[in-house]
C-alpha positions in Angstrom: -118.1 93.3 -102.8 -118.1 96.6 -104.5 -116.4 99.7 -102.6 -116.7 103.2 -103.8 -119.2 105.8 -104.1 -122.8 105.6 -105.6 -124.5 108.6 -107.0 -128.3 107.8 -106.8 -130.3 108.9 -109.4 -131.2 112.3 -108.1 -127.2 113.1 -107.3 -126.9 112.4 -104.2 -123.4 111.0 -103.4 -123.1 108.3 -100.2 -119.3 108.0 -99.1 -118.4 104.5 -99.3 -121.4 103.0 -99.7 -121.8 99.4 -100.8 -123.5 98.4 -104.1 -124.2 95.1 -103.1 -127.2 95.5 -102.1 -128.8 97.1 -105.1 -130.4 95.4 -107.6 -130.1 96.4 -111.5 -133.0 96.1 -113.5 -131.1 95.3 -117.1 -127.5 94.1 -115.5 -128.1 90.6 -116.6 -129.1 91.8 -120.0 -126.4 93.7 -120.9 -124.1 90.4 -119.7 -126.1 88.4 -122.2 -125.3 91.0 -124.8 -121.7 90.9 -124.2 -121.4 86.8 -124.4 -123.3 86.6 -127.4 -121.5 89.2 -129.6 -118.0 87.6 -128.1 -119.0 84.1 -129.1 -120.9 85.2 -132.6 -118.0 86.8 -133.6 -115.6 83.9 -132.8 -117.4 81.1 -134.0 -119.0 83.5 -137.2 -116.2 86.0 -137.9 -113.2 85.4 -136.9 -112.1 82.6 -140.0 -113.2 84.6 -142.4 -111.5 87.3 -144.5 -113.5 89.7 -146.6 -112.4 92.5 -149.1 -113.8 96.5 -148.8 -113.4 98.2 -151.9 -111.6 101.7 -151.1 -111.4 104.8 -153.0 -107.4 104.7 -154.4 -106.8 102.0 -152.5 -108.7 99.4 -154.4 -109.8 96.0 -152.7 -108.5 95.6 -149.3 -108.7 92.6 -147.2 -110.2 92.0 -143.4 -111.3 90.4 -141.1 -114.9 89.5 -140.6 -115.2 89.5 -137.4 -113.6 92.9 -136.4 -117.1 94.1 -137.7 -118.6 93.2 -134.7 -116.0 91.8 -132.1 -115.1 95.8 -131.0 -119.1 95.9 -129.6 -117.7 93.6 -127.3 -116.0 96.6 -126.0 -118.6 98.8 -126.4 -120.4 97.0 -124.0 -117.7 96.4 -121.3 -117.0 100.3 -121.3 -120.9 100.3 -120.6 -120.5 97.9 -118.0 -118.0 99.6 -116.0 -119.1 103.2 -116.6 -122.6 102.3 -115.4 -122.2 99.1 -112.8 -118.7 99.7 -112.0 -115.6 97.4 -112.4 -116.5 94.8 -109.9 -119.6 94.1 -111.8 -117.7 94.4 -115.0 -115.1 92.2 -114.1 -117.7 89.4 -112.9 -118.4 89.4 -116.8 -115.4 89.4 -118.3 -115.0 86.1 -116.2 -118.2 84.7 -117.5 -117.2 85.3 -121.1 -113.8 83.9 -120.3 -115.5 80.7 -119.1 -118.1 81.0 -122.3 -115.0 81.0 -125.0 -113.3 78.1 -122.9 -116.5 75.9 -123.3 -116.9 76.9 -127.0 -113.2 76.0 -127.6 -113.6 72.6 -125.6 -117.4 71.8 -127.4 -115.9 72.6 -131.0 -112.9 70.6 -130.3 -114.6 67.1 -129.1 -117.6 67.6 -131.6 -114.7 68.3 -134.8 -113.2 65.2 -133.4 -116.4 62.9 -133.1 -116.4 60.1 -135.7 -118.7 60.9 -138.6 -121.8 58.6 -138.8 -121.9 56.7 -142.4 -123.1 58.8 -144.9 -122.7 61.8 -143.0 -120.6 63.8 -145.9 -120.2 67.3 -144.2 -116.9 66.6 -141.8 -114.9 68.4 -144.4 -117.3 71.4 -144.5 -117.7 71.8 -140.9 -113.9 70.8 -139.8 -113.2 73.8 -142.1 -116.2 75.9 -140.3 -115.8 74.6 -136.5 -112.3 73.6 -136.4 -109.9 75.3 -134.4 -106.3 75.9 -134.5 -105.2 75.4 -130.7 -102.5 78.1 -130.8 -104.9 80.7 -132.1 -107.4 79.7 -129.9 -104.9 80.3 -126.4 -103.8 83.7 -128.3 -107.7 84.8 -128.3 -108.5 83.7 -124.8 -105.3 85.5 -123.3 -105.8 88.4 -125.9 -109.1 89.0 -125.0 -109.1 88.3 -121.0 -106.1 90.9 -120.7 -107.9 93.7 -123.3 -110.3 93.4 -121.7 -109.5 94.4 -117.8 -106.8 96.9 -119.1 -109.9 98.2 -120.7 -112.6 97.8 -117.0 -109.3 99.6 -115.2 -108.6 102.5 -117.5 -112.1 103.0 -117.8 -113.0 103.3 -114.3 -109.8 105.1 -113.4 -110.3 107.6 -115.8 -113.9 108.2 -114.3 -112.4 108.8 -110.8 -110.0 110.9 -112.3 -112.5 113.3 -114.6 -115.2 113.2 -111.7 -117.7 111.8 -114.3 -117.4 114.0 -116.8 -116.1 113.7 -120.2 -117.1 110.1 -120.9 -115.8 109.9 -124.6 -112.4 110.8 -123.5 -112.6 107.5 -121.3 -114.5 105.4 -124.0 -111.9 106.1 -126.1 -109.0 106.2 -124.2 -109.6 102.7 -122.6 -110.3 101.4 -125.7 -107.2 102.5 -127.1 -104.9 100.7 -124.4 -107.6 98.3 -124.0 -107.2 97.5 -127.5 -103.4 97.6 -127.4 -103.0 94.9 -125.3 -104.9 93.2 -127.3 -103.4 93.2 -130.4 -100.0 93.1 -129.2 -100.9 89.6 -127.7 -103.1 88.1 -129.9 -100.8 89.0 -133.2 -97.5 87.7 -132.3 -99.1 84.9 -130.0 -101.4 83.3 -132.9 -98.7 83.8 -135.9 -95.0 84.9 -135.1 -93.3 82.5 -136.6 -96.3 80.6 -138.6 -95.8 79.8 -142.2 -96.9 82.8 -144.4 -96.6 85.6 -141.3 -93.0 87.5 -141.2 -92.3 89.6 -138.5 -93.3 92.6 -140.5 -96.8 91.4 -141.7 -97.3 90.5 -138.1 -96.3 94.0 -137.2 -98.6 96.0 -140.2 -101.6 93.5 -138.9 -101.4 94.2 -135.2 -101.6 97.9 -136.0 -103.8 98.3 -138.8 -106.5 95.9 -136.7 -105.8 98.3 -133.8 -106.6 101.0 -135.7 -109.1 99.8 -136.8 -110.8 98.7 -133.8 -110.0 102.1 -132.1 -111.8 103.7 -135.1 -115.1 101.4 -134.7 -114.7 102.5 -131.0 -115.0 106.8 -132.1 -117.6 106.2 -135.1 -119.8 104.4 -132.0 -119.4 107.6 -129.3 -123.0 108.8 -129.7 -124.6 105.1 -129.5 -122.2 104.6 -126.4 -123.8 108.1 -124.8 -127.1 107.0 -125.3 -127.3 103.3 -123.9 -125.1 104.7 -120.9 -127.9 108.0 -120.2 -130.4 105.2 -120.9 -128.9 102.7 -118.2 -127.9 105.2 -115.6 -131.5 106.9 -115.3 -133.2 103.3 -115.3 -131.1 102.0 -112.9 -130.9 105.4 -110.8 -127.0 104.8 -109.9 -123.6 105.3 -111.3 -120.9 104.3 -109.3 -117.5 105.5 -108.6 -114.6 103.2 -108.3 -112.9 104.8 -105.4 -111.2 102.3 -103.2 -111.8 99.7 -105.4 -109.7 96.6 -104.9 -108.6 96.4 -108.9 -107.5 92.8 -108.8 -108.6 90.4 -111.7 -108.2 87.6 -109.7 -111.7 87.5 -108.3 -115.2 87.0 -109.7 -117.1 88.4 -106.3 -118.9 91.5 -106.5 
């Protein structure tokens, strides 16, 4: 049950009321936006390094998937900013259980006998299979990014009173992103043949840059889908005296 403050569409602020009453026109649209792009870009980007070619720099390698993983973020600052971080919460749970249930599907379907004949395994081993220590890294990566990122987020709207949203955008996304990295990195490869500490080190904070960069150059889309959301849905909600836990998927 979500505690805090609703601003109706026309400003008017009710102390404590309750959201859980309301119903949100696009709410279940914007959680099917965020477990699609998290699954595409674990099952389409994440095993696959690609080369930019810079100015100076010449080819420099990346990967794939950070092209559109960081929309995942995108979207959960959306949630938050416009449903508030119970709401929010309730679907970083959801994609949790989603990436769980890809992870267990790719693993027994890898892992079925191939039928006689059948002469893809190879191919779609190389495609599907998954590396169970990578796989816990990106599940605990991603579940702690991303309610660093609901809780900085809707603190830092208490805080400003609203105002300002790309200083929150940003500056969840920035620890959000943090946590991230500094889980994922040394969780998936410290240690692994190939990663020394220091490539481990340059890789956590050149995809954290990165990330946070994706997070600035998408500001004005981030402005318009949260103006777009708040006047449909004629609320935006203050998280004040918001029980913060993680540990819950209630509303």
């Amino acid at each position: 049950m979500q505690s805090g403050t609703i601003e109706t569409g026309g400003g008017r602020h009710v102390a404590a009321a309750r959201a859980e009453g309301l119903h949100f026109r696009h709410y279940d649209l914007v959680m099917a936006a965020f477990v699609a792009i998290l699954l595409l870009s674990n099952v389409l980007g994440a095993g696959k390094v690609a080369t930019v070619r810079l100015p100076l720099l010449g080819d420099w390698p990346f990967g794939a998937g950070i092209l559109f993983f960081p929309l995942s973020y995108v979207i959960g600052d959306v949630l938050t900013e416009v449903y508030g971080y119970a709401r929010a919460r309730r679907v970083i749970w959801v994609g949790t259980a989603a990436v769980l249930f890809m992870a267990l599907m790719s693993w027994i379907v890898v892992a079925l006998p191939p039928a006689p004949g059948w002469t893809n395994q190879a191919a779609y081993e190389a495609v599907f299979g998954q590396v169970p220590r990578i796989v816990f890294a990106s599940i605990c990566a991603f579940w702690a990014g991303e309610f660093v990122n609901a809780y900085v987020m809707a603190r830092m709207k208490v805080w400003t009173g609203g105002r300002h949203l790309w200083s929150r955008t940003i500056g969840s996304t920035v620890v959000g992103q943090g946590v991230d990295s500094l889980i994922f990195y040394p969780l998936a490869f410290y240690g692994a043949p190939g990663w020394t500490g220091h490539l481990v080190v340059v890789v956590l904070f050149t995809q954290w840059a990165l990330k946070t960069g994706w997070e600035v150059l998408l500001t004005p889309f981030t402005y318009w889908i949260v103006g777009t959301l708040k006047r449909v849905e004629g609320v935006d909600i203050f998280d004040e005296g918001t029980n913060f836990t993680p540990f819950r998927a209630r509303v």
